[in-house]
C-alpha positions as CSV (number, residue, x, y, z in Angstrom):
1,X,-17.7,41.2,6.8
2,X,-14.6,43.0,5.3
3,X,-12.5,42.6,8.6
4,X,-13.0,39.0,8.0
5,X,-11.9,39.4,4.2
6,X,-9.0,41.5,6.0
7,X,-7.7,38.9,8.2
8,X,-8.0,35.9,4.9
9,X,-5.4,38.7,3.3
10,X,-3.3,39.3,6.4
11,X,-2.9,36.0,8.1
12,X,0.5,34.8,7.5
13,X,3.0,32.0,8.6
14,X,5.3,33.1,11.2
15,X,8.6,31.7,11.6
16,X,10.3,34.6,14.2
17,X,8.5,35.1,17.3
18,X,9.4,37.7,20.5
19,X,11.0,35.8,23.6
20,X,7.4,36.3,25.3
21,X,5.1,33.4,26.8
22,X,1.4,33.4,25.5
23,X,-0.9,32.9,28.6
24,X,-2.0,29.6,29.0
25,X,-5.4,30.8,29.8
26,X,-5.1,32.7,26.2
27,X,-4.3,29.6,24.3
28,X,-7.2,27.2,26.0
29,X,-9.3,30.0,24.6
30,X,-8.0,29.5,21.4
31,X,-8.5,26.1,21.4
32,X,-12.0,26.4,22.1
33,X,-12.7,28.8,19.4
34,X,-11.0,26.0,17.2
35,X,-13.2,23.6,18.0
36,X,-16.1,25.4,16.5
37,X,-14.9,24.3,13.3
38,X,-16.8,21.6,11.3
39,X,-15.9,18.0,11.6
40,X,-17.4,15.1,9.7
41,X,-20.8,14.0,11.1
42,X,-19.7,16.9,13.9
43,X,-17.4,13.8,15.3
44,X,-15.2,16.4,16.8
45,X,-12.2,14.0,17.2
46,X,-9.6,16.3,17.4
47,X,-7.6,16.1,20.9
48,X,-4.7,19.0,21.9
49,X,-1.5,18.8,23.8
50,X,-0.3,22.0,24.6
51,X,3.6,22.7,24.8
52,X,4.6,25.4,26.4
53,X,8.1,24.9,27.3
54,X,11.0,25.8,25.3
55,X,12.8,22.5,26.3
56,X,10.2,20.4,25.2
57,X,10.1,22.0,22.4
58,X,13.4,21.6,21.4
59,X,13.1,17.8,22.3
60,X,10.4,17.3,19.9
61,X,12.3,19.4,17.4
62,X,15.6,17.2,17.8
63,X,13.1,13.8,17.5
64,X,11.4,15.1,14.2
65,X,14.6,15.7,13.1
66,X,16.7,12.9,14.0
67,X,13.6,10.4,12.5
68,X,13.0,12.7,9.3
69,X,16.7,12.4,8.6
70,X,16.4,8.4,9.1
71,X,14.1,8.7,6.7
72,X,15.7,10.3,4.0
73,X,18.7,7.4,4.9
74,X,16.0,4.7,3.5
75,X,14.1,7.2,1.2
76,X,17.2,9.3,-0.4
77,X,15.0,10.9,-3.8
78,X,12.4,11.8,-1.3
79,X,10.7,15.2,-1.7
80,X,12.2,16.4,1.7
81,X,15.9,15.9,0.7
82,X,15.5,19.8,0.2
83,X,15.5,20.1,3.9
84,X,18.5,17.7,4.6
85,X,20.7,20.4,5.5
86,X,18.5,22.5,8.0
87,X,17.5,19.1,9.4
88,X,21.1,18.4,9.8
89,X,22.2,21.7,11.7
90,X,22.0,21.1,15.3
91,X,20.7,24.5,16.0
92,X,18.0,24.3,13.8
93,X,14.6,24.3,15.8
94,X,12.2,22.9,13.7
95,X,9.6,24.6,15.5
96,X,11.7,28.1,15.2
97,X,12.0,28.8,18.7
98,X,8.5,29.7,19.1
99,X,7.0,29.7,23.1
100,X,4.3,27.7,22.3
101,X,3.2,24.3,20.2
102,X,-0.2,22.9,20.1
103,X,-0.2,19.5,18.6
104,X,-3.7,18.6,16.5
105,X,-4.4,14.9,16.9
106,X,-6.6,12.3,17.2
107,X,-7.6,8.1,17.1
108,X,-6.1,6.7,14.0
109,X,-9.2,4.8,13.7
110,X,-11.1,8.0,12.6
111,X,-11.2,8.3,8.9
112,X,-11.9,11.7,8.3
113,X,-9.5,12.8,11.3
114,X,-6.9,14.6,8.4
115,X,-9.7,16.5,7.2
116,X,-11.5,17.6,10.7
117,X,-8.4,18.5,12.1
118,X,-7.2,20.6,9.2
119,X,-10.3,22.5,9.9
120,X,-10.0,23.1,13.4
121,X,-6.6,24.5,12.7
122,X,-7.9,26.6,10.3
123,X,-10.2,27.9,12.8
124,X,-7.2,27.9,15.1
125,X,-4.7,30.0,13.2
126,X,-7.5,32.4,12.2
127,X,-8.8,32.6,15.7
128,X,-4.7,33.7,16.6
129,X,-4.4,36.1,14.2
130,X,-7.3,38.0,15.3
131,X,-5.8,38.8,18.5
132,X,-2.5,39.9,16.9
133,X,-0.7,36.9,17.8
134,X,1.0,34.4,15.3
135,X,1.2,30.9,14.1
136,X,3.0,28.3,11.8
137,X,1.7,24.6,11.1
138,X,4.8,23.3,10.9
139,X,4.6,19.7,8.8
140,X,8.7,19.0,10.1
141,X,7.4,18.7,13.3
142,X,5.2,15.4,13.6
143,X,7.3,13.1,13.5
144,X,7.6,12.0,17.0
145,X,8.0,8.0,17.7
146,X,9.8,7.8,20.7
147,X,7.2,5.9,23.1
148,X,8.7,7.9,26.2
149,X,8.8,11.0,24.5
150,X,5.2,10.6,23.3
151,X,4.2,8.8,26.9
152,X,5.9,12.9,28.1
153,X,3.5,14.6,26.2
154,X,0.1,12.7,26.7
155,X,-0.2,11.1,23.4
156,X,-2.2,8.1,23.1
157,X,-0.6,4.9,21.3
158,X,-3.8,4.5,19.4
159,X,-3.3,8.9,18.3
160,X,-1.9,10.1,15.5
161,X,-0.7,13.7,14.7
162,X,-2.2,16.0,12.5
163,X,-1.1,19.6,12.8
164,X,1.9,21.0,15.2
165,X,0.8,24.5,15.2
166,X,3.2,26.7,16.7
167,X,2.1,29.9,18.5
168,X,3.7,33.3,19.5
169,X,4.2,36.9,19.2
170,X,5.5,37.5,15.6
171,X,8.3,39.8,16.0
172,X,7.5,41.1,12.1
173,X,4.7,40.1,9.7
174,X,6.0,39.2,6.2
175,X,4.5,40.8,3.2
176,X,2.2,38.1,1.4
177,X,3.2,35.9,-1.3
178,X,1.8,36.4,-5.0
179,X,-1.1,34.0,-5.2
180,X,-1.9,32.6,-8.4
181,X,-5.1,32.7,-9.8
182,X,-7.4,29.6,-8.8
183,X,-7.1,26.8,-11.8
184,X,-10.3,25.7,-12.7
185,X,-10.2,21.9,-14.1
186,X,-14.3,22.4,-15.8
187,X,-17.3,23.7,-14.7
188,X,-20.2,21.2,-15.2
189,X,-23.3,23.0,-15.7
């Protein structure tokens, strides 16, 4: 049980990754340990797309981008203003260059899908670190509305994304962040 307690403590958010593919084979792995996770009534509605080329990538990037920055045009006091510049530099990837993405998502009919696919990335990122690799849920990154653009990458109309999860070999692991102690509202006995 401690190498579990070990990788809680160790698994952090990569934002720097080595020029190195991950093996597809690797990743559809991945993806089934991930869906071990619980789901709501065990719906399982989480779908994947897998992207694993550096182009694509940066075509989601630059579509996140250009629509998060349309945003703020219509929404200037809103909370990501703080990114406005990043999202502004053309050679910001919002997906930080990473050789892989795995996009979370399911039917926008599904109540629970926000929960049930938070899960399965959970299980996801955990299920990375164990084999050394690293991962960053990148929220900057799911907001894709170009129908041909979505059409590309397999996404269903009726679909919504959840988590892009972004997948490589870190090329350092950060130290972890101070973590503040858990605030407990009551406890009802």
């Amino acid at each position: 049980m401690a190498e579990f307690f070990d990788l809680l403590r160790t698994r952090r958010s990569i934002r720097d990754f080595e020029d190195k593919e991950v093996p597809l084979d690797l990743v559809l792995k991945i993806i089934r340990e991930s869906c071990l996770a619980p789901s709501a009534q065990n719906g399982q509605p989480w779908r994947f797309i897998i992207v694993n080329n550096k182009e694509w990538i940066k075509r989601l990037s630059d579509e996140s981008k250009k629509n998060l920055l349309a945003y703020l045009r219509e929404n200037p006091d809103a909370p990501i203003k703080k990114y406005e510049a990043v999202l502004r530099d053309k050679h910001f990837n919002v997906f930080y260059n990473a050789p892989c993405l795995v996009y979370f998502v399911g039917s926008k009919k599904i109540r629970t899908l926000q929960v049930d696919c938070a899960l399965a990335a959970c299980y996801f990122m955990f299920s990375t670190a164990e084999r050394g690799l690293g991962t960053c849920w990148v929220g900057l990154g799911m907001n894709i509305e170009d129908p041909e653009v979505l059409e590309h990458i397999g996404m269903p109309m009726d679909y919504r994304i959840v988590a892009p999860v972004i997948l490589g070999y870190p090329k350092n692991i950060p130290k972890p962040p101070e973590r503040t102690e858990p605030k407990i509202l009551k406890i009802v006995s």
